[in-house]
Backbone of each chain as ProteinMPNN parsed JSONL, in Angstrom:
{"seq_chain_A": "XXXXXXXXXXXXXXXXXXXXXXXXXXXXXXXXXXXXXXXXXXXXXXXXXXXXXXXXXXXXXXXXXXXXXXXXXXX", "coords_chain_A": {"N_chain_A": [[146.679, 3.161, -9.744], [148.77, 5.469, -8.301], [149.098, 8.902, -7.358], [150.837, 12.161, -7.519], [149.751, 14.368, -8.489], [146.994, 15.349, -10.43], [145.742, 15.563, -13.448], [143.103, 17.04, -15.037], [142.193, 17.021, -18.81], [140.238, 16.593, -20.423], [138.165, 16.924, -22.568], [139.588, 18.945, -24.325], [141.379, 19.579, -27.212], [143.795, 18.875, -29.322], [146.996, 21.308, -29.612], [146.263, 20.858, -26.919], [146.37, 19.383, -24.935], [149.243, 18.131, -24.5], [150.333, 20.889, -24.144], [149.041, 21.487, -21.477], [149.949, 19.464, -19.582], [152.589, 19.723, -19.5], [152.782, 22.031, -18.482], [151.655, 21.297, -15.563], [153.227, 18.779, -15.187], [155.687, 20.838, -14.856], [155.523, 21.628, -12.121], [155.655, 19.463, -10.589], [158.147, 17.248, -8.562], [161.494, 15.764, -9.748], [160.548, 12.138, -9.822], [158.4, 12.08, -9.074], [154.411, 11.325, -9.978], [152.589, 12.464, -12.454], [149.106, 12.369, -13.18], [146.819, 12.0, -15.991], [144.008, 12.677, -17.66], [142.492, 12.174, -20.271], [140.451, 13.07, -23.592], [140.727, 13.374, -25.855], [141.507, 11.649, -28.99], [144.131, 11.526, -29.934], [145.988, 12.31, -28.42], [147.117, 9.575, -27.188], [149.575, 8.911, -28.753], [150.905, 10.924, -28.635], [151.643, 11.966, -26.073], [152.799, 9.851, -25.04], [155.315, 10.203, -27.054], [156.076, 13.005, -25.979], [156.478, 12.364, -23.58], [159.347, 10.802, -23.759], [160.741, 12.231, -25.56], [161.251, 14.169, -23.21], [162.587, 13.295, -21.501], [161.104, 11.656, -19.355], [159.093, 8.786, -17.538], [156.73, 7.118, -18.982], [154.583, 5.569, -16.991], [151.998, 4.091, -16.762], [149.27, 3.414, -18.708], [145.131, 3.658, -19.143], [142.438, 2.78, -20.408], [138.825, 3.793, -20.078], [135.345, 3.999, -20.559], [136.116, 5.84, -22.963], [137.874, 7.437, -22.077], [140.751, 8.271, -21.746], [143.868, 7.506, -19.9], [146.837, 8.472, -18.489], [150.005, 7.729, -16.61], [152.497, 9.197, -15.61], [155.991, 9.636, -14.829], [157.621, 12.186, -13.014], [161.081, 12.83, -14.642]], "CA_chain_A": [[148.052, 3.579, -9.43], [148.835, 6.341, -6.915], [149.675, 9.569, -8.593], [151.067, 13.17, -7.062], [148.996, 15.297, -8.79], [146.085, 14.7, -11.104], [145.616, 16.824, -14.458], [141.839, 16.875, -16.065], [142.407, 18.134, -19.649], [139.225, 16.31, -20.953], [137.337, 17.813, -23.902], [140.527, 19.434, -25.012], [142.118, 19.263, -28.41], [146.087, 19.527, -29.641], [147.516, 20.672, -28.815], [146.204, 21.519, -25.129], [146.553, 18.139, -23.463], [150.425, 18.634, -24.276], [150.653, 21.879, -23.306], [148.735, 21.729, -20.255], [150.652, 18.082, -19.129], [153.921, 20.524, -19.305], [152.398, 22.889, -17.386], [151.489, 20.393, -14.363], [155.057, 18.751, -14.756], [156.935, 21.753, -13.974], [155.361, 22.015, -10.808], [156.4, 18.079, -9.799], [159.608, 17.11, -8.265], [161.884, 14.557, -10.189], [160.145, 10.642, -9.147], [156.379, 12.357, -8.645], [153.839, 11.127, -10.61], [151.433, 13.172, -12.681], [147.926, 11.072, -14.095], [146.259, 12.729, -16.824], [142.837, 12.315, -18.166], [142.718, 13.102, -21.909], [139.567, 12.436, -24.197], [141.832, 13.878, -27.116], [142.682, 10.183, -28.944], [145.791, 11.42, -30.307], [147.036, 11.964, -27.064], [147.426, 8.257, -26.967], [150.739, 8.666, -29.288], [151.732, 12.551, -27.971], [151.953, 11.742, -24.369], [154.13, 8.927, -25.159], [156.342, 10.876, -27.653], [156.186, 13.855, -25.304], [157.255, 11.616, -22.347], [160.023, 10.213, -24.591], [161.856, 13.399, -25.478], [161.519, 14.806, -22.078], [163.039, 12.079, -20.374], [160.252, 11.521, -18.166], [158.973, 7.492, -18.054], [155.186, 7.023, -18.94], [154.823, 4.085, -16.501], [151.005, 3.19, -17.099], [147.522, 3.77, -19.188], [144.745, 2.786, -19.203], [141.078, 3.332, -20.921], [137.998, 3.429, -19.591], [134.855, 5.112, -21.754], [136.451, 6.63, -23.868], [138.585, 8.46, -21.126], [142.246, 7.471, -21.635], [144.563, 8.177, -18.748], [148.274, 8.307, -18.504], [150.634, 8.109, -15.482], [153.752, 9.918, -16.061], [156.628, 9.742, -13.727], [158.894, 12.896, -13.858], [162.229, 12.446, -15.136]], "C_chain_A": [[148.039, 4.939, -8.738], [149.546, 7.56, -7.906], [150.178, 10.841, -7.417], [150.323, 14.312, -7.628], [148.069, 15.02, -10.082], [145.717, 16.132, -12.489], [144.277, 16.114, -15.185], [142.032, 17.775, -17.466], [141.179, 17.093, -20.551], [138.456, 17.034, -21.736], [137.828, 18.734, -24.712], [141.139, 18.817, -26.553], [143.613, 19.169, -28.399], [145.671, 20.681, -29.91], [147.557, 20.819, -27.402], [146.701, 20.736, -24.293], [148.174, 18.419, -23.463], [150.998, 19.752, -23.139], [150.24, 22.347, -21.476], [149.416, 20.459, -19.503], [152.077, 19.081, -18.929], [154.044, 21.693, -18.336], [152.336, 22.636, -15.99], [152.851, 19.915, -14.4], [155.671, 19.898, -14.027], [156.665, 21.851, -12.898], [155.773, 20.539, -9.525], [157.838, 17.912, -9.688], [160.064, 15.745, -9.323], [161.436, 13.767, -8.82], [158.684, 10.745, -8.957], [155.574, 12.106, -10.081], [152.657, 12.069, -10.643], [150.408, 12.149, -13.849], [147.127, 12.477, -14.401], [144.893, 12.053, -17.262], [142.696, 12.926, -19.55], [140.884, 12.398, -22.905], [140.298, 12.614, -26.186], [142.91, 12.369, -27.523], [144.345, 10.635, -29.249], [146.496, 11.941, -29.243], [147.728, 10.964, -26.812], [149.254, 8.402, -27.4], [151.855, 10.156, -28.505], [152.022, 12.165, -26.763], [153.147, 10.841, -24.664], [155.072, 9.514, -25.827], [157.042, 11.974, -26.739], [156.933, 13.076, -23.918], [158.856, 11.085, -22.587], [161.031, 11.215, -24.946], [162.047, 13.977, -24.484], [162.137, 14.108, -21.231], [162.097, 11.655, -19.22], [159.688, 9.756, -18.485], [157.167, 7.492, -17.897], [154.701, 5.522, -18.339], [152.765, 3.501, -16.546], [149.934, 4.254, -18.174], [146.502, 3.151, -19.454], [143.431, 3.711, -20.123], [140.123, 2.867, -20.317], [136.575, 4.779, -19.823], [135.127, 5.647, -22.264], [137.426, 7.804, -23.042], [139.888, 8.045, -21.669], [142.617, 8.53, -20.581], [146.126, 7.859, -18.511], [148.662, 8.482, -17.233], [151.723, 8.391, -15.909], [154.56, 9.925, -14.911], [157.841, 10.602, -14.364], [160.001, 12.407, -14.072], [163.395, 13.583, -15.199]], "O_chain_A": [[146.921, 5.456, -8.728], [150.278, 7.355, -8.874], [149.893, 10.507, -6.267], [150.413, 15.34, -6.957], [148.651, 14.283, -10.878], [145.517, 17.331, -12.296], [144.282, 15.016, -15.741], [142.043, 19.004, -17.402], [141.614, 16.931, -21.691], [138.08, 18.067, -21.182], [137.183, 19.332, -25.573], [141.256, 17.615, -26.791], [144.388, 19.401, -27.472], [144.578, 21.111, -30.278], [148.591, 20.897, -26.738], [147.291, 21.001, -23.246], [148.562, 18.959, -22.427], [151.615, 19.715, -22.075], [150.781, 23.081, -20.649], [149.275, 20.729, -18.31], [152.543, 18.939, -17.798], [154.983, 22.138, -17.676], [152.8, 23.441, -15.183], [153.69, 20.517, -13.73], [156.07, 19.898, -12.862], [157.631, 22.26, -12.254], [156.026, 20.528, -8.32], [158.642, 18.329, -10.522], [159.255, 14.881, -9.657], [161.579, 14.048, -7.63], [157.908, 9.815, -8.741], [155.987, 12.58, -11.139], [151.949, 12.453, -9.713], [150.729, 11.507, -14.848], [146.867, 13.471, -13.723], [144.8, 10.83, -17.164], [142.807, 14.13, -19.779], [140.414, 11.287, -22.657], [140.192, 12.001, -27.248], [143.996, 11.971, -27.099], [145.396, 10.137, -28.845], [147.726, 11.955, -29.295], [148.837, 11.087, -26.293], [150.118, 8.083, -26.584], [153.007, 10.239, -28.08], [153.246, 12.085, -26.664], [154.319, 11.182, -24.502], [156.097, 9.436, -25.15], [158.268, 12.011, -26.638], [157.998, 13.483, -23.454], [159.564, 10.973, -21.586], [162.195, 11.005, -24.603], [163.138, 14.546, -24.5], [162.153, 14.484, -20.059], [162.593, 11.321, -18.144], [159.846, 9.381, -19.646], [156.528, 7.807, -16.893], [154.49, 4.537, -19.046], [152.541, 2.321, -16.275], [149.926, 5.479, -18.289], [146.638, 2.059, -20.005], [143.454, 4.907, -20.412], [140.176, 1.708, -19.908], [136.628, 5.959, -19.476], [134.292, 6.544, -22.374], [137.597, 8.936, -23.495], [139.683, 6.967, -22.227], [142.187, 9.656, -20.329], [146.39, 6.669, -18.341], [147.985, 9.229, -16.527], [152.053, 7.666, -16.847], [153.972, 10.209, -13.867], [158.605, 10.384, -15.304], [160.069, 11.258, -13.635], [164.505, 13.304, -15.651]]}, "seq_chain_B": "XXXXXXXXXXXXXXXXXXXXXXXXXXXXXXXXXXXXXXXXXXXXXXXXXXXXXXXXXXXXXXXXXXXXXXXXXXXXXXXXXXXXXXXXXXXXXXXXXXXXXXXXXXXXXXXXXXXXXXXXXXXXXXXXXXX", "coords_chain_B": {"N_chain_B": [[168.192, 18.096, -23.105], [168.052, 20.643, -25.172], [166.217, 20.56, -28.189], [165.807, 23.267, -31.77], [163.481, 24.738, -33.295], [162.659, 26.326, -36.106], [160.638, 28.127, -38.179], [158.456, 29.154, -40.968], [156.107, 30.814, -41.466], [154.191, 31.824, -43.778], [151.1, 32.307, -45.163], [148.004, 33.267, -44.906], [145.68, 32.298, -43.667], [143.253, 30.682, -41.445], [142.941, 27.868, -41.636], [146.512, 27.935, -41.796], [147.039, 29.286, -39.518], [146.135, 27.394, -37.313], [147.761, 25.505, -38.43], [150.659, 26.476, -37.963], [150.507, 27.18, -35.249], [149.974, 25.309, -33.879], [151.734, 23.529, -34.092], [153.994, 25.029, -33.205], [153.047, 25.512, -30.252], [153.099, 22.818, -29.266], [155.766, 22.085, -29.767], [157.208, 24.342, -28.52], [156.01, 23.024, -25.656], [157.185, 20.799, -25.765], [159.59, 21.328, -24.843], [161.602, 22.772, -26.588], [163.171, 25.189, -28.408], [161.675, 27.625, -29.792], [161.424, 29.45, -33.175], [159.064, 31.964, -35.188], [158.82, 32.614, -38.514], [157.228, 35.825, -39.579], [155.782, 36.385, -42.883], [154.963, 38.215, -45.817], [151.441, 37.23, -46.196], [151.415, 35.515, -43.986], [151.884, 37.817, -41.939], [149.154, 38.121, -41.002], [148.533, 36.373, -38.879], [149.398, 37.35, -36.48], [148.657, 39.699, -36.056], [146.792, 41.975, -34.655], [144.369, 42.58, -35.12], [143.072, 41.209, -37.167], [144.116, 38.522, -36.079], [141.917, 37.541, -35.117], [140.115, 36.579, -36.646], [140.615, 35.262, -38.83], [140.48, 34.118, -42.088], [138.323, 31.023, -43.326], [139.53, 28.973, -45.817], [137.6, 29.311, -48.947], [134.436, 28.598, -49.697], [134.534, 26.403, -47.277], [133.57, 26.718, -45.413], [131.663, 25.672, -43.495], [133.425, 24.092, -42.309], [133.709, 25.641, -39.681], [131.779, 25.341, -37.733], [132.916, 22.622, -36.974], [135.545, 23.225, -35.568], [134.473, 24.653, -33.803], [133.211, 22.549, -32.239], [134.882, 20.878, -32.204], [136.626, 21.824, -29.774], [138.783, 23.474, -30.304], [141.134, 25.778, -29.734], [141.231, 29.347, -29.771], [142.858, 31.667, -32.324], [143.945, 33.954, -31.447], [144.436, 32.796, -27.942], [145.699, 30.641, -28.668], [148.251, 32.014, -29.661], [148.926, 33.383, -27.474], [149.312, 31.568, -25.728], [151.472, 30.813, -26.811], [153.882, 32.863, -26.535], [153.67, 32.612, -24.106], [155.3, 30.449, -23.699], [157.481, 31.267, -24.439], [158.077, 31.113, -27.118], [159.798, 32.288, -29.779], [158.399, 35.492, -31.828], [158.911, 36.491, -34.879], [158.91, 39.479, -37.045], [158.68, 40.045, -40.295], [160.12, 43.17, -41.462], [160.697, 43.969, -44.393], [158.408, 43.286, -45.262], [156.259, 44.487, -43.851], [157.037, 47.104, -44.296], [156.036, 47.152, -47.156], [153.62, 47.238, -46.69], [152.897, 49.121, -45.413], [152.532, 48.808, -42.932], [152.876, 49.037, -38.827], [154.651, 48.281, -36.02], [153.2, 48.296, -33.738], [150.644, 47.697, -34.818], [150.953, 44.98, -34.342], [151.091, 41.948, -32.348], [152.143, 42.257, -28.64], [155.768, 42.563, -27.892], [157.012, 40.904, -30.325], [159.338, 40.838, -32.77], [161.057, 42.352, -34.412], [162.419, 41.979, -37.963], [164.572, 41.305, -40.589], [165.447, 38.974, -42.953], [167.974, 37.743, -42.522], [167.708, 37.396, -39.952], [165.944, 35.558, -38.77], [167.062, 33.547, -40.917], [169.835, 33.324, -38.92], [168.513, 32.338, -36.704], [167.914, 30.083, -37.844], [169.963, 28.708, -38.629], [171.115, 26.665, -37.414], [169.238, 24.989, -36.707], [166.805, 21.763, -35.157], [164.873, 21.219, -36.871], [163.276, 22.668, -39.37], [160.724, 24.221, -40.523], [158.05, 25.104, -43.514], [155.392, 27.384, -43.633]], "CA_chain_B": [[168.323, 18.464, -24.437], [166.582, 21.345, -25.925], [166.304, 21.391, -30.187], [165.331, 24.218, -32.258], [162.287, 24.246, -34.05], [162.629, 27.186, -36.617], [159.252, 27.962, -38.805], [158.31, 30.159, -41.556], [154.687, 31.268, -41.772], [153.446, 32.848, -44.893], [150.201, 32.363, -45.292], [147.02, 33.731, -43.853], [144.627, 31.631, -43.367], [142.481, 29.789, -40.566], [143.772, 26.968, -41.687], [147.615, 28.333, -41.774], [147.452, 29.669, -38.445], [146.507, 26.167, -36.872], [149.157, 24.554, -38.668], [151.797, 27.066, -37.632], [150.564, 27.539, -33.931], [149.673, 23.982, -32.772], [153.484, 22.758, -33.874], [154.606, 25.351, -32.371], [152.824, 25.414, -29.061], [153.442, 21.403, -29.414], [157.602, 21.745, -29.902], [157.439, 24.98, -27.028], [155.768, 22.564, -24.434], [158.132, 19.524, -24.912], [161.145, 22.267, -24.454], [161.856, 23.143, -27.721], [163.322, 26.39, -28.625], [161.17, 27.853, -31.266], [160.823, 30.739, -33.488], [158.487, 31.885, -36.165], [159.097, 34.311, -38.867], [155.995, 35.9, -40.037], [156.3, 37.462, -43.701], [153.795, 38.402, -46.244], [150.264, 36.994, -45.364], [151.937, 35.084, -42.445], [151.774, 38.51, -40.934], [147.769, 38.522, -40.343], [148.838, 35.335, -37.874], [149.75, 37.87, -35.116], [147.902, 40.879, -35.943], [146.14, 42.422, -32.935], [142.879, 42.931, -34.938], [142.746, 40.367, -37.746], [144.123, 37.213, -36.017], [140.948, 36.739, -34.107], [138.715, 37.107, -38.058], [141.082, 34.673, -39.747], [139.057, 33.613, -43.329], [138.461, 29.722, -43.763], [139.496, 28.659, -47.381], [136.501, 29.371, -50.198], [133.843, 27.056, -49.772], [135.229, 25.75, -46.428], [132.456, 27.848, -44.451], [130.978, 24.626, -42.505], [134.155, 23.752, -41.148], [133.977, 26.486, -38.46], [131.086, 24.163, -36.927], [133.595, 21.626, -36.585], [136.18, 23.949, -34.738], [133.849, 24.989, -32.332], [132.699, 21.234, -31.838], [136.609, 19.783, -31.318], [136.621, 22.438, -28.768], [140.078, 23.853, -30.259], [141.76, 26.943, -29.048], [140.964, 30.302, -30.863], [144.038, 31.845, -32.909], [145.052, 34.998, -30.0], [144.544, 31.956, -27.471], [147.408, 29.923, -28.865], [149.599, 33.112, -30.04], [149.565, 33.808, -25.995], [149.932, 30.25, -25.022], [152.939, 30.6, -27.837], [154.329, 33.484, -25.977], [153.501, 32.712, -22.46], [156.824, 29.131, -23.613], [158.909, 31.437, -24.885], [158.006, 31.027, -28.402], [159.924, 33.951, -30.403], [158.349, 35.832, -33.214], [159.633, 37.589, -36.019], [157.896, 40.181, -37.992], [159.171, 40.593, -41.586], [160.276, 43.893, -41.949], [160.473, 44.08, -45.87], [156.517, 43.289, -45.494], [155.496, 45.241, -43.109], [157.272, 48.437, -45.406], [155.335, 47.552, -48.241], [152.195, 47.095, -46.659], [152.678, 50.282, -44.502], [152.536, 48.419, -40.825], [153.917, 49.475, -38.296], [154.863, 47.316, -35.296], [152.424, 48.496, -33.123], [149.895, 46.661, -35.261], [150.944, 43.093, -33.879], [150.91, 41.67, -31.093], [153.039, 42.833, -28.041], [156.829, 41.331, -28.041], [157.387, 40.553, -31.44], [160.86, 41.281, -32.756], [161.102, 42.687, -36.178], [163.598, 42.006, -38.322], [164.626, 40.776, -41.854], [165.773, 37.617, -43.317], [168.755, 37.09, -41.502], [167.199, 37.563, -38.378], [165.379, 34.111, -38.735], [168.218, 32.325, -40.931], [170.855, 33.422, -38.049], [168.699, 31.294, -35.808], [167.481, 28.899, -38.331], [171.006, 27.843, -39.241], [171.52, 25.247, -36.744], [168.189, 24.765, -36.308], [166.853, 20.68, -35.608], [163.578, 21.13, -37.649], [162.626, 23.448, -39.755], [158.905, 24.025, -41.627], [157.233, 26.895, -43.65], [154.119, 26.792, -43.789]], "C_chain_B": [[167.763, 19.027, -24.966], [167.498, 22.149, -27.383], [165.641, 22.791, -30.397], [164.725, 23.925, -33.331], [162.368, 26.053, -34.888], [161.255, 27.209, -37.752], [158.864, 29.488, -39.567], [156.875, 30.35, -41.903], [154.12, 32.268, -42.559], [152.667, 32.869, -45.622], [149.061, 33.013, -44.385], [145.906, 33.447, -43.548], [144.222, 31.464, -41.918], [143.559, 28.669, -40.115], [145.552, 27.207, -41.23], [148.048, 28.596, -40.366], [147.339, 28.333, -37.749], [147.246, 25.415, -37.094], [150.639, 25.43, -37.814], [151.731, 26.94, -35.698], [150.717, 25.797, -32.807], [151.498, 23.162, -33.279], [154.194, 23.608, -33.254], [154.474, 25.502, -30.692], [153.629, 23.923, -28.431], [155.053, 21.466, -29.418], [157.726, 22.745, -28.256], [157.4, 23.867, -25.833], [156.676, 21.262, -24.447], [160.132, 20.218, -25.385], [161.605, 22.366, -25.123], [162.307, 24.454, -28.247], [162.57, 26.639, -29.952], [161.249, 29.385, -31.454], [160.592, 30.683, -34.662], [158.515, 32.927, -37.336], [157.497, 34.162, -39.26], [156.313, 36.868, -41.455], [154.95, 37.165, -44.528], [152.419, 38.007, -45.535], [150.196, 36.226, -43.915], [151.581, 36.395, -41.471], [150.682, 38.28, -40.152], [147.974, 37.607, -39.281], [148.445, 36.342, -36.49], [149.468, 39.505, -35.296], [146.816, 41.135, -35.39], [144.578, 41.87, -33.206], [142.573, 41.338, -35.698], [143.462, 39.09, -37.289], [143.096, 36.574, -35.257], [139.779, 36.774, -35.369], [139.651, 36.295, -39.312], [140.243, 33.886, -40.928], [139.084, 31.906, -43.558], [139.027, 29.977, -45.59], [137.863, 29.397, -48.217], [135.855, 28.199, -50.039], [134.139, 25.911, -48.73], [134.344, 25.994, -45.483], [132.34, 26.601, -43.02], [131.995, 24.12, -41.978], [134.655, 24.606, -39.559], [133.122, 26.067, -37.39], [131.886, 23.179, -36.532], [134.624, 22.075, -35.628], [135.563, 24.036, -33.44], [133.399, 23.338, -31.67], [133.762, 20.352, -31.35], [137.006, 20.396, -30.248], [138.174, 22.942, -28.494], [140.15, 25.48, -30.061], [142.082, 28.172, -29.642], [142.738, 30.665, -30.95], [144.823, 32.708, -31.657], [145.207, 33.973, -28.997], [146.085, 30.913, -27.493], [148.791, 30.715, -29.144], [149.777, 33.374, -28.308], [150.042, 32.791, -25.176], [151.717, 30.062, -25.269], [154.082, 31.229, -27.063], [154.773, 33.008, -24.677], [155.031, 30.949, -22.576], [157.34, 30.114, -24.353], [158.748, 31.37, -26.643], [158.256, 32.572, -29.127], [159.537, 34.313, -31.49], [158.615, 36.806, -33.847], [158.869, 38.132, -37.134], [158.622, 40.78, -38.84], [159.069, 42.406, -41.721], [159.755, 44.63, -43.049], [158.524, 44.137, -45.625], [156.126, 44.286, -45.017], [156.171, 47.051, -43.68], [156.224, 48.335, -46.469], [153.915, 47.396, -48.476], [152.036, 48.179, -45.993], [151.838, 49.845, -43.382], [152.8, 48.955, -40.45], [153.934, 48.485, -36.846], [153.792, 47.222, -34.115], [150.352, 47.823, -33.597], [149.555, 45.393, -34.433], [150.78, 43.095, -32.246], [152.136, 41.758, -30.022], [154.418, 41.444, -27.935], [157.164, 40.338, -28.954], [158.424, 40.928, -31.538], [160.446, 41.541, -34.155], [162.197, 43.012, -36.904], [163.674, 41.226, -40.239], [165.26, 38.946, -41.664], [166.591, 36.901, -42.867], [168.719, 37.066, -40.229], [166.851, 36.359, -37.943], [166.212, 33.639, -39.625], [169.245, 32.308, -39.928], [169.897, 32.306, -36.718], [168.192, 29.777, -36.475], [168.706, 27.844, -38.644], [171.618, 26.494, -38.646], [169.941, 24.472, -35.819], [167.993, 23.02, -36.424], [165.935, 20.476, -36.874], [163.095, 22.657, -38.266], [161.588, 23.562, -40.571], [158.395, 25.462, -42.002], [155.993, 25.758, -43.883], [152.928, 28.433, -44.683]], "O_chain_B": [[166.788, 18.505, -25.506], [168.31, 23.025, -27.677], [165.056, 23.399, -29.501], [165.103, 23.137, -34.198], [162.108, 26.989, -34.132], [160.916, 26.089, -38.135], [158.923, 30.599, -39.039], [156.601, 29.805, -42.972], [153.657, 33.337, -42.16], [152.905, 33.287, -46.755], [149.277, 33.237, -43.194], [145.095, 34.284, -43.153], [144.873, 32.13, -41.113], [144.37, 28.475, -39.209], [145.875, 26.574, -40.225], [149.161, 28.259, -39.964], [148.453, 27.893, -37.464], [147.598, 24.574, -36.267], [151.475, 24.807, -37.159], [152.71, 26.671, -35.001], [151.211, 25.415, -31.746], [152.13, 22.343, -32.611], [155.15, 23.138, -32.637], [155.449, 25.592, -29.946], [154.438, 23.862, -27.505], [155.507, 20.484, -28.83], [158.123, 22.276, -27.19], [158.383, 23.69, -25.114], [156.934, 20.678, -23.394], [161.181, 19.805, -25.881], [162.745, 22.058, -24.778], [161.278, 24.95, -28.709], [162.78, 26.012, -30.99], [161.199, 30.28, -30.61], [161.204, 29.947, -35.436], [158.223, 34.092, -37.064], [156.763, 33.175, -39.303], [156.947, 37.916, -41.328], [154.096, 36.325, -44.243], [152.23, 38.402, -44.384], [149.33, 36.272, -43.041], [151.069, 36.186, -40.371], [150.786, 38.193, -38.928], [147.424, 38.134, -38.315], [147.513, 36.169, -35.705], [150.079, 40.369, -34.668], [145.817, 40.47, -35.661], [143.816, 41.24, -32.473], [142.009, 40.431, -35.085], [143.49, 38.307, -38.239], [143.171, 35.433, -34.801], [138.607, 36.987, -35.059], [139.502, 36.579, -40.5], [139.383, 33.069, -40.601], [140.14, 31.547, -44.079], [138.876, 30.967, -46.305], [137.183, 30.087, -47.458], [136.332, 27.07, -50.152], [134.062, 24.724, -49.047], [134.456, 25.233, -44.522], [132.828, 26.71, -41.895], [131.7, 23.511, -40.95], [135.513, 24.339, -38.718], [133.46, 26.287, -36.227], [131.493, 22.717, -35.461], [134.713, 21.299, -34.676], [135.96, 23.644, -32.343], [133.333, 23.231, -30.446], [133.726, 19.462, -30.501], [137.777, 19.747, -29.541], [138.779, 22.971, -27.423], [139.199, 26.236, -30.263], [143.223, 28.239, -30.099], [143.623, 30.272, -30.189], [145.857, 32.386, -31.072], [146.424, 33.921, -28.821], [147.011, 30.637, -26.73], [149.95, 30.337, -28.973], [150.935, 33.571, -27.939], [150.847, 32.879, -24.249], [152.659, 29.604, -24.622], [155.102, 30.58, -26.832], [155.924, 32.991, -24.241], [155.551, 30.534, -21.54], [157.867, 29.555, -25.314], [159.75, 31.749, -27.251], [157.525, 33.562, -29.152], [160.057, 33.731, -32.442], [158.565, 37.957, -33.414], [158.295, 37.462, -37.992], [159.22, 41.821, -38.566], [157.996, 42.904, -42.061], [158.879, 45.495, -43.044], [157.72, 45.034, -45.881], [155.579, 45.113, -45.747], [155.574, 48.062, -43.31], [155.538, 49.327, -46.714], [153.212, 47.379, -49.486], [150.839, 48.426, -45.842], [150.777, 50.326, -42.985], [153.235, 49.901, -41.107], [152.871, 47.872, -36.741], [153.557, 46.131, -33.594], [149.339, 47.649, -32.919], [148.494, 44.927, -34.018], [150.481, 43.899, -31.363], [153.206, 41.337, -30.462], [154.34, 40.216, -27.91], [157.522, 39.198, -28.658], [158.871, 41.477, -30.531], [159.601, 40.945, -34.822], [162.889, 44.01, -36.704], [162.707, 40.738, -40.823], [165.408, 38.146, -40.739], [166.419, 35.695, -42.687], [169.64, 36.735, -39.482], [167.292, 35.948, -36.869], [166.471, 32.599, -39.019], [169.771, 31.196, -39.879], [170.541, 31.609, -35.934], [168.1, 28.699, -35.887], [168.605, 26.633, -38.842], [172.31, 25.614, -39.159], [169.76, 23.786, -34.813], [168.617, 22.487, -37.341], [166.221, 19.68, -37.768], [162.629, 23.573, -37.587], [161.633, 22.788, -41.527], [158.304, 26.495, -41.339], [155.717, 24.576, -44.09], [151.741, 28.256, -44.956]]}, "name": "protein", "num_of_chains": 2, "seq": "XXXXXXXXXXXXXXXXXXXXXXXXXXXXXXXXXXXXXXXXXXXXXXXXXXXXXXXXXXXXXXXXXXXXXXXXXXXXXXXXXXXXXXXXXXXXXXXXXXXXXXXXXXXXXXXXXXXXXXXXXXXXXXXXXXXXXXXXXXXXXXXXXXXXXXXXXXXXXXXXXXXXXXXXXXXXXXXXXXXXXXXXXXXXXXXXXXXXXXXXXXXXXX"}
């Protein structure tokens, strides 16, 4: 999937991947997609919660080694 | 829509400070108004010298191998991350009299104030947690 800006927060803990995913947002326009790379499992549920109160729509993820990766479309 | 995440931190641990900092970094970054009071041992949280020498529990020693191995984010680290969203903190007064502080202790851009300082914004707060 085609993204607008790409965030590596790999080998990070909580709550960095959050905080650094909020960090990269602010700099996208509402409709731009930001894809994240997280190795941090409980990202799996934060990203989605975090996407969820922010109004933003988490339109894919996927896994692949142990990578997980989110696409986020601002909101 | 941005809640308020109000939080009372009065302990001084290791432990204590990761509980207090990572919900609050965590509520800051998904636009959360927060603020933290800090009273009794809560203070050492955000003290200049001792929040970077915070003590594990007794007998907890070997979990500071595990810290460094999850590759989480030392205590001044997250108190500036805390800062750098807006995260406001409040430095107990009353304590810091009867421990003979003085504000210049903590860490820069604290507010110091008593009890109704943090219930005046806790009162309509969505979430609130001591810890």
């Amino acid at each position: 999937m085609n993204s607008d800006k790409m965030l590596d927060a790999k080998g990070l803990a909580c709550p960095m991947p959050i905080v650094k995913t909020r960090k990269a947002m602010n700099d996208l326009q509402t409709g731009q997609v930001l894809e994240i790379h997280v190795t941090d499992k409980g990202a799996k549920a934060d990203l989605a919660a975090w996407s969820k109160s922010g109004g933003h729509e988490l339109v894919e993820t996927a896994e692949e080694n142990d990578i997980l990766k989110f696409w986020i479309r601002k909101g | 829509m941005t809640n308020k995440v109000a939080i009372i931190a009065s302990n001084g641990g290791l432990f204590d400070a990761y509980k207090v900092f990572n919900i609050a970094t965590a509520a800051a970054a998904t636009d959360q108004e927060v603020a933290i009071f800090f009273t009794f041992e809560g203070l050492n949280l955000i003290h200049k010298e001792a929040n970077g020498h915070l003590p594990l529990p007794e007998g907890k020693d070997h979990f500071a191998e595990g810290f460094k191995k999850a590759n989480v984010p030392s205590i001044p680290e997250l108190v500036t991350m805390a800062q750098e969203m807006d995260v406001k903190f409040i430095g107990c007064q009353m304590t810091m009299d009867v421990l003979g502080m003085e504000k210049e202790a903590f860490v820069d851009g604290i507010e110091v104030g008593g009890a109704v300082t943090f219930l005046e914004f806790a009162k309509d707060a969505d979430v609130t947690l001591s810890f």
